[in-house]
N, C-alpha and C positions, 0 to 999 in steps of 0.2 A: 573751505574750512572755517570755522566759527571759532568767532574772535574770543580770545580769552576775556571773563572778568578781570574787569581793571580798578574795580570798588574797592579803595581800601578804608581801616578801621578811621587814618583821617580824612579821608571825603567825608563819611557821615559825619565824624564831628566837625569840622567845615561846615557842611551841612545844615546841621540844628546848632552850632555853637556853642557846643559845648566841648570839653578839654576830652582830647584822643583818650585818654584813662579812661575818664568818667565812661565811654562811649565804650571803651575794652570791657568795662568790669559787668555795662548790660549785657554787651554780646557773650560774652562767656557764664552769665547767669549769676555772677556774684554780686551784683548790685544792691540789692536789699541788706545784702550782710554788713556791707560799710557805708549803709544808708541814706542812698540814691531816691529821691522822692519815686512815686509810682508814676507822676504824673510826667516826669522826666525820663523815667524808663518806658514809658509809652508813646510817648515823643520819638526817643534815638529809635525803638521797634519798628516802629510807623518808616521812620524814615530810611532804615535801613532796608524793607522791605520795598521801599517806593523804589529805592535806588539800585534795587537786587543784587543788595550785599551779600556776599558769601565767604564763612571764615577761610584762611587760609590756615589746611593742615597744616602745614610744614613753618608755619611762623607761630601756631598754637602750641606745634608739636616742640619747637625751639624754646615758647618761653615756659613751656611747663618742665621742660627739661627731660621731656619724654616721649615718644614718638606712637607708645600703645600698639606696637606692630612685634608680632612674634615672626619670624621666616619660616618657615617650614619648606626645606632643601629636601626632594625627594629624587630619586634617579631614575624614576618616568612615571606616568602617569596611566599605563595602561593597564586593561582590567579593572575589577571593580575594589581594587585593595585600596588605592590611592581617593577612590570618591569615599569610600567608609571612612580610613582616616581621617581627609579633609572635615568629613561633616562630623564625626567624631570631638576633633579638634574645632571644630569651629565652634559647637557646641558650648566646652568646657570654655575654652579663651573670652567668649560673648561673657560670660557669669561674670570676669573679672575684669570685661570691662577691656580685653585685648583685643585687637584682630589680626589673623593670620594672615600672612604674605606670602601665596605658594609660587614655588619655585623648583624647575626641573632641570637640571644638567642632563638628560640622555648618557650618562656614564661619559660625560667628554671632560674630562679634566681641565683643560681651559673654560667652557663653560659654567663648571664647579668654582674655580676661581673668580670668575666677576661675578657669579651670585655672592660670593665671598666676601668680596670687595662690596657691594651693592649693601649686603646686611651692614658690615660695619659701617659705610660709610650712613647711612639712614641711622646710625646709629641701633637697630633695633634690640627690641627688650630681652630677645633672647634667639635662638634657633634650634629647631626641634631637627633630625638630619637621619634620612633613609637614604646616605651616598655614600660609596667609594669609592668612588669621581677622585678624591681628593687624596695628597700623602699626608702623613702624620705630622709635617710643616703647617699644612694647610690647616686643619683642623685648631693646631696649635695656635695656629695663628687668629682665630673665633676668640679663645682662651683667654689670651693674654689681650685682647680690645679689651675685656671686662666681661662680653656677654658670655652668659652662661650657655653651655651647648648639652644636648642631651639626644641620646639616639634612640631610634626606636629601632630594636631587635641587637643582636649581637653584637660586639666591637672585637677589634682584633688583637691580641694578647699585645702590643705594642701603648695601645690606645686604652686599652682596659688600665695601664699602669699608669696613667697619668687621673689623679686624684679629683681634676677641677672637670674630668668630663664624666657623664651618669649615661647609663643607658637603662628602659626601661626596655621588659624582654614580652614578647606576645599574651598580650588578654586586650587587645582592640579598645575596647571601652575605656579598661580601666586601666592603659599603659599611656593612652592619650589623658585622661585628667592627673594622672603620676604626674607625666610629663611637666602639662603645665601648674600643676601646683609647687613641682621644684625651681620652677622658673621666677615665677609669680610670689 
């Protein structure tokens, strides 16, 4: 097994010397905005390449306050319904700059639940949800984390009456960019 990158934002600045910040605002592309010479931003570049730095999502995704990850919880994946969807959604979500996180419960209701657990704990930005894997606890419980939840096709007169969930009902195309433009 191959060893994890162990490169972080302060080795390079270690590295060239200069302050872990300065060495953040090149790797994440906002250097020039708070007026990093070029010649310093070609320097940290250099060196982070030399040293085969690579950001870490989940520490970018921390301090942006945002993880860029929709779920997309579906209850299998067979046939060709779930690869339209996907690339439907993948589609629309790439525009703004999200990316989907597919996820399949097989209709097992504990498996529905640590995807559950999984979205909120990643915090993600939203969850799009073809299951009912899950009870009306469970769903509830997407709800009230904050993220917004949205289903694609029909919900159950239970679930229809709770306000903070939408469902978006079959046009393929255009119930996937619904979707995520209710999200987003």
């Amino acid at each position: 097994m191959a060893k994890k990158n162990g490169i972080t934002l302060y080795d390079v600045a270690q590295h060239v010397g200069f302050s872990k910040s300065t060495v953040a605002y090149v790797m994440s592309g906002k250097a020039a905005d708070v007026g990093v010479a070029q010649k310093t931003i070609e320097k940290i570049e250099a060196a982070a390449e030399e040293l085969g730095y690579v950001p870490n999502y989940w520490a970018s995704s921390l301090a942006r306050q945002s993880t860029g990850m929709i779920s997309v919880l579906l209850s299998g994946l067979s046939g060709d319904w779930a690869d339209r969807v996907m690339f439907s959604l993948g589609q629309a979500l790439r525009t703004k700059a999200f990316t989907p996180f597919l996820a399949a419960d097989w209709n097992d209701p504990l498996l529905f639940e640590r995807e559950v657990s999984s979205a909120i704990q990643r915090r993600d930005e939203g969850v799009i949800c073809h299951s009912f894997a899950g009870d009306d606890k469970k769903y509830a419980r997407i709800v009230r984390s904050g993220i917004p939840l949205v289903f694609l096709g029909a919900v159950t007169r239970s679930l229809s009456e709770m306000t903070e969930i939408n469902s978006v009902i079959w046009d393929d195309e255009q119930a996937v960019t619904t979707a995520v433009e209710h999200l987003v």
